[in-house]
N, C-alpha and C positions, 0 to 999 in steps of 0.2 A: 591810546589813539592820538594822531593827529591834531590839529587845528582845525583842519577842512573835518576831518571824520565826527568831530565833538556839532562840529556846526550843523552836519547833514542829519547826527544824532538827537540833537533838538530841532528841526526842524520837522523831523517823522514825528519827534513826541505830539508834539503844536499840531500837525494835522491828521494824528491820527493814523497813520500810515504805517505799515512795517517793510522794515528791508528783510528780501527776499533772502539774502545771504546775513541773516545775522544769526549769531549764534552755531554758524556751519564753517568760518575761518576765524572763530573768537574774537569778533569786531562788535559784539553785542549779545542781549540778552537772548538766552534757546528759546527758539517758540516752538512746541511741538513735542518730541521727544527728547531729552536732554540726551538720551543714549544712543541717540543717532548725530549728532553733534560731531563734528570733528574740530579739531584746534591743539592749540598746544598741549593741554591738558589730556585729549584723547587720542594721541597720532600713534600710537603705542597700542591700541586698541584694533581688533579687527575690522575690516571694511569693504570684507566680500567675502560669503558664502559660499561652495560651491553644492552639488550633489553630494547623498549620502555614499554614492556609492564610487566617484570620483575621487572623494576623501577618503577612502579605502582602499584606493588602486594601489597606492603607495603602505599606509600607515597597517593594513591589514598583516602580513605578516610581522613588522617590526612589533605592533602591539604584543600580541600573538606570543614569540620568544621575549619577550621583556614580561609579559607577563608569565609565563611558564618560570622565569628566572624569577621572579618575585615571590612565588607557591612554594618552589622549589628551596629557599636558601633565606628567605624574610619569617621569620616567626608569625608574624602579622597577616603574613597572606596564607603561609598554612592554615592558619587560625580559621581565618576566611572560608577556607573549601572546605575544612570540617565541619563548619555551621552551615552553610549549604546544604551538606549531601545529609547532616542531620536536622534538620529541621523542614527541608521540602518534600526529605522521603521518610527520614527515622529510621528504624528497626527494620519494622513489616508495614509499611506504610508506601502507596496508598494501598487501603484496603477495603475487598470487592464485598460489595452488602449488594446482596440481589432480595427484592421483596414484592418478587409474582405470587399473584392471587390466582385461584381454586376457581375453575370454572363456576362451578354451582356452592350458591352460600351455603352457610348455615341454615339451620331453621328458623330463626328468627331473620332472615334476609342479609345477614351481615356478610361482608367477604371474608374468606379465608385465606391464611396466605397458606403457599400451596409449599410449603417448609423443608418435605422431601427434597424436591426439584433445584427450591435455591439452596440448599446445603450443599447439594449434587456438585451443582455448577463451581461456586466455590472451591469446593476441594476438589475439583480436577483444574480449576485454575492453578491454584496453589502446587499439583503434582507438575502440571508442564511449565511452571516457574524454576520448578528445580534443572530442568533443564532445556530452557528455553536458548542459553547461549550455547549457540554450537562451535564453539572455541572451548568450552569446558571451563574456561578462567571462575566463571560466574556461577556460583551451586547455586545460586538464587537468584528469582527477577530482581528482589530488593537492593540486593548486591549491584547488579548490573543497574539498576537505576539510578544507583548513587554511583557509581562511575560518570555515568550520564549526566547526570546534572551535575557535576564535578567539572565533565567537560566542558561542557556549554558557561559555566560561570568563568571559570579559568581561560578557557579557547575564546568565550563566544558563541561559542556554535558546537554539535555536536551531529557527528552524522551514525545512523543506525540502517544495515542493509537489513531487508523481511527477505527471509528465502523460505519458498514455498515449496516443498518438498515430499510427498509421501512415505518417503523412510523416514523422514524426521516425527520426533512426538507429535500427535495432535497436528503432523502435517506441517509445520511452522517453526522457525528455528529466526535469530537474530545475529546479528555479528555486526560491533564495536567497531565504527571506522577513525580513526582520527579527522580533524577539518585539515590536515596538509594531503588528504587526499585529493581535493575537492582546487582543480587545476585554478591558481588565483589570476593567471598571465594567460587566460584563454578569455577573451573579446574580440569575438566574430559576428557579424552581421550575415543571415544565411540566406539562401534565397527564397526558401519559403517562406520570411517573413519576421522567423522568430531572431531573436539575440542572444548570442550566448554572453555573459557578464559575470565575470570574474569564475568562470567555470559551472555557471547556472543560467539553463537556457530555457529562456520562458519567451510567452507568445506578446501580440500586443496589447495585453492588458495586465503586462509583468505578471502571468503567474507562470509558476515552471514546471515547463515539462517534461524535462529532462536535469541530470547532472553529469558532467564529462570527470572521472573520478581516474585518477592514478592508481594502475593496477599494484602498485608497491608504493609503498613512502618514502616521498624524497629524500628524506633525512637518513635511509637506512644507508649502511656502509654494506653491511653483505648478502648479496641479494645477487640468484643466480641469472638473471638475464635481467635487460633493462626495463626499464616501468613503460611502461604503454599507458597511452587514455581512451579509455570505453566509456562510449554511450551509453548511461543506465537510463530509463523510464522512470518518471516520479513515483509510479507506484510501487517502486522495489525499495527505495529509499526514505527514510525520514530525517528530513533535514530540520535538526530541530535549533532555532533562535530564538531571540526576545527580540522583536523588531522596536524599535526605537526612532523612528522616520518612516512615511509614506516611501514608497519605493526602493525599501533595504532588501538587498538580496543575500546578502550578509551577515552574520552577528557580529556583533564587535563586544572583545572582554568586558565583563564586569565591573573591572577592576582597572579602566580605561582613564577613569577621575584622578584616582591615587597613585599611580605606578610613578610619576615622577616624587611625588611626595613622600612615599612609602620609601622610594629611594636613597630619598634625603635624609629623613628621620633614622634609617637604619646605618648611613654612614655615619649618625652624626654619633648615634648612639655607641658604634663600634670606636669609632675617634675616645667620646668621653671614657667608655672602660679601659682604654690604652692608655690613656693622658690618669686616670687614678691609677693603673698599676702600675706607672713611672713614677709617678707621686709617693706611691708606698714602699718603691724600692728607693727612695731618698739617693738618688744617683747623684755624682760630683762632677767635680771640671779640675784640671789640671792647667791653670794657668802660668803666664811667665811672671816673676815678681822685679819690679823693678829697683827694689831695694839689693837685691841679691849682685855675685859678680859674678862676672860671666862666666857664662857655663858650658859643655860642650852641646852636643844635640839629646836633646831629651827621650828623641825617639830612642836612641842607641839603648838608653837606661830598660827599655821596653821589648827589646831586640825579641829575647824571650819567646815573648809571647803577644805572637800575631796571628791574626784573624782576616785574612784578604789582604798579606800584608799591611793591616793597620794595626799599630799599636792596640794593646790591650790591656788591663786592667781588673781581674777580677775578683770580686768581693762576694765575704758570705755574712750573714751572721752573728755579729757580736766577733767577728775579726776587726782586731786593732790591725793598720797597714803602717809600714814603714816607708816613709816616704823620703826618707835622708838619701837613700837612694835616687831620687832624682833631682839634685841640686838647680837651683836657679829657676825653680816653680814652686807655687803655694797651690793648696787645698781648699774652692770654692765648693760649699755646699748647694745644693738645686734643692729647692721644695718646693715645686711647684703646687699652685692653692689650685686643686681639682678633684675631684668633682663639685663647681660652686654650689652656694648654696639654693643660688637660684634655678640647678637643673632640674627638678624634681617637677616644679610647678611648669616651667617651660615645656619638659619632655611631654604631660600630661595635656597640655593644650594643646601639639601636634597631634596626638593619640587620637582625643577628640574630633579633632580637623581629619584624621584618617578613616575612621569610625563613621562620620557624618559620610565621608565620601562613599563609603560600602555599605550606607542603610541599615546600621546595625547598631546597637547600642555597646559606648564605647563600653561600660564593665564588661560586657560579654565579651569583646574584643581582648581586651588585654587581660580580662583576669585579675582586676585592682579592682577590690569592695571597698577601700576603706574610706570613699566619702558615698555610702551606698544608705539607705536607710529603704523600709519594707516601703514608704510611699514614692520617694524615687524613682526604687527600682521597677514598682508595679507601672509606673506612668510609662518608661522606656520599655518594659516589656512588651505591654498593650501597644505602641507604637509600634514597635519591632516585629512584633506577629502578628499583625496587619500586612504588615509586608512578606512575611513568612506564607497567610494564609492567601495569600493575592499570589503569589508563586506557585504555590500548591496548586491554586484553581488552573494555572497555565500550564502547569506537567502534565495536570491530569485530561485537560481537553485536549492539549496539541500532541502529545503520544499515550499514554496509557490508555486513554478511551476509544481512540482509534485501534488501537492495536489489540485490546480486547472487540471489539466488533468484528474485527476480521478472524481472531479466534474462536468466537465463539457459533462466529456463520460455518468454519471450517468443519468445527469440532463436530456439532451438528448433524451437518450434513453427511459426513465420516462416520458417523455414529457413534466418536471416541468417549463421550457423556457418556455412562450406563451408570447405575443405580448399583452401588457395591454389596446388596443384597440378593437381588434379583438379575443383575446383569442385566439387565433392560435400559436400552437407550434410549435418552430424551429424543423424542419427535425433533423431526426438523425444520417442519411448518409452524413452533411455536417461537421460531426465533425472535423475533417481534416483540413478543409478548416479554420474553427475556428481559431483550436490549432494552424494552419502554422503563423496567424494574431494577435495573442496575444502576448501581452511583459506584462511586469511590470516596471513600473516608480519608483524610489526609491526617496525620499526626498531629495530634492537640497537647496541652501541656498540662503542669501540676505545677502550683502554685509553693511560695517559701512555706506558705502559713492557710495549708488547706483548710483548718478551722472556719475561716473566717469565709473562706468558698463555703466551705458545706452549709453554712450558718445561711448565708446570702440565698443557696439554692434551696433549701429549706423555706426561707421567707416567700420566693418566687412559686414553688409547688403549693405553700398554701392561702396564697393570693390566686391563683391559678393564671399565672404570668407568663410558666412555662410549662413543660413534660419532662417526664422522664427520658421519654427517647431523646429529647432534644439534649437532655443532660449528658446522656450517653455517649452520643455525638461528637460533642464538644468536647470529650474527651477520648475520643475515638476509636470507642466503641459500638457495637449494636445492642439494642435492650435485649432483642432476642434471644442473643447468646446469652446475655446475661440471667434471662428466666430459665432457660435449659439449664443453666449452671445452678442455680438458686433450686431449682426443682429434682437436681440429680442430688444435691446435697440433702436436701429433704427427706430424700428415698434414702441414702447411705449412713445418715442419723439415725432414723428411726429403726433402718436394718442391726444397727451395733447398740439400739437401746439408751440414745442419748436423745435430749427433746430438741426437737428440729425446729424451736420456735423459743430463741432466748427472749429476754423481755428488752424491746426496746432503750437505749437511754436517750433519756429528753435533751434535745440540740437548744444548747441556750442562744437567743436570740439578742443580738448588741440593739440596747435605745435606740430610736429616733437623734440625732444629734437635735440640739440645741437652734436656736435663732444665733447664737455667739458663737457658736464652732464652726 
């Protein structure tokens, strides 16, 4: 500062005053937010916001291929979509636990669950999963839902057409859209009020009711007449995203944070293994020597053997060369010192830095145990499926729960439900009754060192902390099946003369820790 500025600076001290501009052109102390500050130190920084969906006009596609090229050709991002499509969906996951109760109780007043009916429903859910895509790609919803959530992590967004059909199974059939379906260069203002926005046309309170979709994909190269854009209705479509901003109409990838770092990291990484296997092939240099006389052209010595017209050179092996052949040059060794010693830890901190970006825990990421230990890794676990199970809960409210209601008001009503004993179709007036008793189970895990769970859940059963069912759950199962399994094994023991009742062993239970531990 100035003369005048120091003066006007104590001046404000003395009476107490603050200038309105300090700390906003680096002439004084921030009052307020330091991160709303501008000055020398932050001019580099951003200093206007716009719309979520402004900021997408443009970077929407580019993210979009840049992320498909990161999936596609980056270790790291493959890694990515496989933890995805296994951990949000699994196997057979989410899976339908229906637990409708029996008009009239038992005798002692208790409800019954009505076990027939929900086994019923189940296993005709599970038959029109087999073939629920009407492309045939997919022999299983499971299948097609990890496509699904594959896309939407990688895209962003994923779109799924419902066709409703009575030749199809159960009346109901699906089909796989890509988001380059979904026109991104359509923003119209219509006259009845609504807006279409980036190919999604919703009313005045942004919700949509419509999507204007490309009958082909733009990217195709052979495709018998040109693509056209139809008007579909919200209700034919499931545009499925993770909104991120009030007013997104959009998804935007995943993998939005890392794409430029993930970038980096894998050039850098491609660089260092090229710079060690020049290193190990201990390559030379043919320079001129000035002690020598003159010589003619060196290249000529070389004539030989060229390579794009350039001189060449080649070595194998425990071959000695003979270099008398090329007078008036000497033999400079190269060894270059690579891979330093410092890549290892470096490489590992971008790893981190990548891993933090995708909410995922870096071992899982890369696949390096070796600073892992069972308390560690249980800390990032539990962090990690937290996040795991908060995704889960969003597949299964914004498409599978929806899409089973509309299946099962279909099936219903159709009368496609019968009872594979009696062929007798569930009522279609009980739908309610149904829907009120249906969840989905999302995939739970198994621990390094399930001992010490079983130990734990032992302690909580006989404290009466938890239940079984809940045990069950958590690992994504139902009790139910598990007593028909338990009670069919019972019958099939005692039928072959073996005792259907081994003797417990006693679950050792770990101390109380210490006040010092």
């Amino acid at each position: 500062m100035n003369i005048a500025q120091r003066i006007a600076a104590a001046w404000r001290g003395l009476t107490g005053k603050r200038d309105p501009y300090a700390g906003v052109y680096g002439t004084g102390a921030t009052a307020g937010f330091a991160g709303g500050s501008v000055g020398r130190l932050t001019a580099s920084l951003a200093t206007w916001s716009g719309s979520v969906n402004s900021d997408n006009d443009v970077a929407l596609p580019i993210m979009r291929a840049r992320s498909r090229a990161l999936c596609a050709n980056n270790e790291h991002g493959k890694r990515f979509l496989s933890m995805v499509a296994t951990n949000v969906v699994g196997r057979r996951n989410p899976k339908l636990q229906v637990r409708a109760m029996m008009a009239n109780p038992d005798r002692s007043g208790k409800p019954v669950l009505d076990k027939s009916a929900n086994d019923t429903i189940e296993v005709h859910w599970e038959r029109w999963g087999r073939r629920a895509d009407i492309t045939g790609r997919h022999k299983s919803l499971y299948s097609l839902m990890r496509t699904t959530i594959k896309a939407v992590a990688r895209d962003g967004e994923a779109l799924v057409r419902v066709v409703r059909n009575r030749r199809l199974p159960y009346g109901l059939g699906l089909q796989l859209l890509e988001a380059d379906r979904l026109d991104d260069a359509r923003n119209v203002r219509l006259d009845n009020g609504n807006t279409i926005r980036q190919g999604v046309e919703v009313d005045s309170s942004l919700r949509p009711v419509a999507y204007w979709i490309r009958t082909a994909h733009p990217g195709e190269n052979y495709t018998t007449q040109a693509a056209q854009i139809e008007r579909v209705p919200v209700g034919e479509i499931v545009h499925l995203f993770l909104p991120e901003r009030a007013e997104q109409v959009r998804g935007v990838t995943w993998l939005h944070a890392v794409i430029v770092r993930a970038s980096v990291i894998h050039d850098f990484e491609e660089a260092a293994v090229i710079a060690a296997r020049v290193g190990a092939s201990k390559m030379a240099t043919l320079v001129s020597d000035p002690d020598a006389p003159p010589a003619g052209n060196v290249a000529d010595g070389m004539a030989e053997n060229r390579v794009n017209n350039i001189p060449q050179i080649s070595a194998e092996a425990g071959e000695i060369l003979d270099f008398t052949a090329f007078p008036g040059v000497k033999l400079e060794s190269w060894n270059p010192d690579y891979p330093h010693a410092n890549f290892e830890p470096f490489l590992k901190a971008c790893l981190r830095g990548l891993a933090a970006g995708m909410d995922v825990a870096a071992h899982n990421l890369t696949g390096d145990m070796t600073d892992v230990n069972y308390s560690s890794a249980r800390i990032a676990e539990l962090a990690e499926r937290e996040i795991w199970m908060t995704l889960q809960d969003w597949f299964i409210e914004s498409f599978v729960m929806p899409l089973y209601e509309e299946w099962l008001a279909l099936s219903l009503l159709s009368g496609a439900i019968t009872f594979d004993g009696s062929g007798k179709a569930l009522p279609a007036d009980k739908l309610q009754k149904f829907l009120n008793a249906s969840r989905f189970q999302g995939r739970r895990w198994s621990w390094v060192d399930p001992s010490k769970e079983a130990n734990a859940n032992e302690t909580l059963l006989a404290n009466g902390l938890t239940s079984r069912t809940r045990i069950s759950a958590e690992q994504g199962e139902e009790f139910d099946d598990i007593l028909d399994e338990l009670a069919q094994e019972k019958s099939q023991m005692e039928a072959a003369g073996l005792p259907s009742s081994p003797k417990a062993q006693p679950v050792a239970v770990a101390p109380a820790p210490t006040a010092t531990e």
